[in-house]
C-alpha positions in Angstrom: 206.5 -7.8 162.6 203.4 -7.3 160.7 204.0 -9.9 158.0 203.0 -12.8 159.6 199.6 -11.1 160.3 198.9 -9.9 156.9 200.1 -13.6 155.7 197.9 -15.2 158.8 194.7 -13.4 157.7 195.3 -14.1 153.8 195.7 -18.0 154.8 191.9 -17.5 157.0 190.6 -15.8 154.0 191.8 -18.5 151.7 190.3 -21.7 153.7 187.0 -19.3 154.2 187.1 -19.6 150.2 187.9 -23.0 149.6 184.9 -24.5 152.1 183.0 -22.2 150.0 183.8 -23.5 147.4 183.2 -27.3 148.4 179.9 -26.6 149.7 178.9 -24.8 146.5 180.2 -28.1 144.5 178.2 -30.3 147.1 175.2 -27.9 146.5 175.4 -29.4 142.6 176.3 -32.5 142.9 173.7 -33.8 146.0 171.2 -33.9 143.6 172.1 -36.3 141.4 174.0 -38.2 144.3 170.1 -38.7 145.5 168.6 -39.0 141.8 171.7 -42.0 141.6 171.0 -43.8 145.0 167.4 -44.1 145.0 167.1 -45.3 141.3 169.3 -47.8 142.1 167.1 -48.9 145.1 164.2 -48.4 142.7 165.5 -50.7 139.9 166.3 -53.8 142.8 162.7 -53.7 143.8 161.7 -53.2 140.0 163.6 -56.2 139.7 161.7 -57.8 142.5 158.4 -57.1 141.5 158.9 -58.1 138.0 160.5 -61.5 139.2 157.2 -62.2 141.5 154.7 -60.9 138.5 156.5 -63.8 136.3 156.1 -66.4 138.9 152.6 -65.5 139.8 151.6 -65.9 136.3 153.3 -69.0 134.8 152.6 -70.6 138.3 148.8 -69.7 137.9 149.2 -70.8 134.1 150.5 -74.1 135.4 148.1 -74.9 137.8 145.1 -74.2 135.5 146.7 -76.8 133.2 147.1 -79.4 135.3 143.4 -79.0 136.4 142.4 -78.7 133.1 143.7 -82.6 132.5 142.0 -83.5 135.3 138.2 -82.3 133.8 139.0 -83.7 130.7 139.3 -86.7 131.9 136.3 -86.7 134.0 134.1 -85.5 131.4 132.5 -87.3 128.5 134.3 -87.5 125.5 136.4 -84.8 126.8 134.5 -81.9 126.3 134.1 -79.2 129.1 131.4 -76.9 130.2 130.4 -73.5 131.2 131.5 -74.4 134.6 134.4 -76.1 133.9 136.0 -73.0 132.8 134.4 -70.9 135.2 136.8 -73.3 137.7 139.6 -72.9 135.7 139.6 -69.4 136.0 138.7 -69.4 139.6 141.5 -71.6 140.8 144.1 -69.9 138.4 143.1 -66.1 139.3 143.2 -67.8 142.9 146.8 -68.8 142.1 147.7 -65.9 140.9 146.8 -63.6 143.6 148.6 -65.7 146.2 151.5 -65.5 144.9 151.4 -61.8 144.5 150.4 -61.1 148.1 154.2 -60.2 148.6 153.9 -57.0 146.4 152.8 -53.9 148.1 149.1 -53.6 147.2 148.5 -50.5 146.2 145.4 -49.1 145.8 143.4 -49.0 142.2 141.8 -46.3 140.1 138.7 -45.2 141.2 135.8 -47.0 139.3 138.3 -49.8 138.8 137.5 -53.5 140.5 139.9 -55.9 141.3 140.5 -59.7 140.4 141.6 -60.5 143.8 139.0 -61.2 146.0 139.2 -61.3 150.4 138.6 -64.0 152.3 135.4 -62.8 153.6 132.6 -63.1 151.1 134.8 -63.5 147.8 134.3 -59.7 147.8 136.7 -58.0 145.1 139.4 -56.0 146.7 140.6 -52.5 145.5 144.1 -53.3 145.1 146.7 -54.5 142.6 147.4 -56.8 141.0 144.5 -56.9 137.9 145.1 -60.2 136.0 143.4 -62.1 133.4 142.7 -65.6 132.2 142.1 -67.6 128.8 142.0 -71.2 127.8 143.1 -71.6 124.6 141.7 -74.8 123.1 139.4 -73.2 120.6 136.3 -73.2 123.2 136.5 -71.0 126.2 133.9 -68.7 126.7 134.9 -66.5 129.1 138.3 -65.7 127.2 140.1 -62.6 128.5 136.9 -61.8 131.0 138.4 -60.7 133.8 140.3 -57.7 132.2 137.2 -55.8 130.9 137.7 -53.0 133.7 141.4 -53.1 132.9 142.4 -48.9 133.1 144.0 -48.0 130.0 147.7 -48.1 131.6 147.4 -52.1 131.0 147.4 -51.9 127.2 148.0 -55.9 127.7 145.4 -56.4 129.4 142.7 -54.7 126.5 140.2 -57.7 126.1 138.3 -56.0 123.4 141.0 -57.0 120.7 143.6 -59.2 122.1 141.8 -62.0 123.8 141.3 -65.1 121.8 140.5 -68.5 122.7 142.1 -70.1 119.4 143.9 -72.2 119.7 148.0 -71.9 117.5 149.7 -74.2 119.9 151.8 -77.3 119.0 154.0 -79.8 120.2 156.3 -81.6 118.2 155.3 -85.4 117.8 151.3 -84.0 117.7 149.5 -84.4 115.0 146.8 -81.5 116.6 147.6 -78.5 118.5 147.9 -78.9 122.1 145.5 -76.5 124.1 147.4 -74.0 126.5 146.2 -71.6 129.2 147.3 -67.9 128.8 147.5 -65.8 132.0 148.3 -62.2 131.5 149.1 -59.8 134.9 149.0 -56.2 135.8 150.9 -54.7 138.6 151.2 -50.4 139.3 154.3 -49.7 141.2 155.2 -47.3 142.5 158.8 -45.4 142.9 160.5 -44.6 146.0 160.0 -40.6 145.4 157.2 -39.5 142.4 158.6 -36.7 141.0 158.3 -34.9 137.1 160.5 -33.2 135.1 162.8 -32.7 137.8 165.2 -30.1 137.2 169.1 -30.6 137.9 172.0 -29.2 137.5 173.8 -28.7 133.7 170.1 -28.8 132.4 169.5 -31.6 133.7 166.0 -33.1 134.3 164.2 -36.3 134.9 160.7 -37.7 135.9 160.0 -41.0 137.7 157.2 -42.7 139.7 154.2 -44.9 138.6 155.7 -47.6 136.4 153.0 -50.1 135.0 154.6 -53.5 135.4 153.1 -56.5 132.6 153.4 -59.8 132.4 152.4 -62.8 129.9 153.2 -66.4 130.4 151.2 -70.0 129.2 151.8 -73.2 130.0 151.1 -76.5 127.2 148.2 -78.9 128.7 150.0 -82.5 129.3 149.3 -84.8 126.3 149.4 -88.4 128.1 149.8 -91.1 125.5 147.7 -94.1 125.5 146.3 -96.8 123.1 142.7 -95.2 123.0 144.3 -92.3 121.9 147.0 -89.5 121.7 145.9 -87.8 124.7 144.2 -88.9 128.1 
């Protein structure tokens, strides 16, 4: 008659062990079940932000070209000045910043100004985006200006060495270069969970949060043909 107890209280003892067990395994394995799921939230809104950083600049790079046409042809001989480029930068940087107003604007470094300006007083913000502008047609003076406070985590955006208003352009069926405007963009983001050297199970570790986001893109001024010339 005591059999059945003995075998009862081994069968208790042997469940008792086995959710043990599982909750030990789930102990290990939560971890990286998190570490999985939110880096694969991460890398959609990566993917986002990088889509919207490409758009912002070839749109901005666009525009300025277009415009660019249009002084030309206003202007004697085609030849532009000071202010000319000072509104080609304006209304591209103006472009740019619109369309990155769906990013979430983080704040910038300390010491650090902004391109973007409010819509009270033109006043730089202290957000991100940081982006940058240049005319390349062999003449723009202000080349590259607005990245000179770039921080150092925008290597692109260096305007010490990498800003150029030469112009290496062509089009095929031109005899000259065509000139082109270059806008370069700068966007922090930042991770759902900022965390280093986080350690997992099986020696496992990883880091992630801020993530510097870069983008180039330029866009050919129109050539229009005409019989004065190969360009109007």
């Amino acid at each position: 008659m005591r059999q059945p107890k003995r075998s009862s209280s081994r069968l208790r003892l042997l469940r008792s062990a086995l959710r043990g067990q599982s909750l030990v395994e789930f102990a290990l394995v939560l971890p990286m079940l998190l570490v999985l799921l939110f880096g694969v939230a991460d890398f959609g809104r990566i993917f986002q932000a990088g889509i919207s950083l490409e758009a912002a600049a070839r749109n901005a790079a666009e525009i300025a070209a277009q415009e660019y046409v249009q002084l030309t042809r206003n202007r004697s001989g085609g030849v532009l000045d000071a202010a000319d480029y000072n509104r080609l930068h304006e209304i591209a940087i103006e472009a740019l910043c619109g369309e990155s107003e769906i990013l979430p604007q983080n704040a910038l470094p300390v010491g650090v100004t902004g391109t973007c300006q409010d819509d009270v007083g033109g006043v730089p913000t202290d957000v991100w985006p940081i982006g940058a502008v240049c005319v390349h047609d062999g003449t723009d003076p202000i080349c590259g200006d607005e990245a000179a406070t770039a921080p150092a985590t925008c290597p692109r955006m260096d305007n010490s060495a990498t800003w150029d208003p030469a112009n290496t352009g062509a089009a095929p069926g031109v005899s000259v270069p065509l000139p082109y405007v270059e806008v370069r963009i700068c966007y922090q983001f930042t991770t759902l969970f900022n965390v280093t050297e986080l350690d997992l199970p099986f020696n496992w570790s990883v880091s992630f949060g801020t993530i510097y986001l870069e983008r180039d893109r330029t866009f050919t001024v129109a050539c229009y043909q005409s019989a004065a010339g190969p360009c109007i």
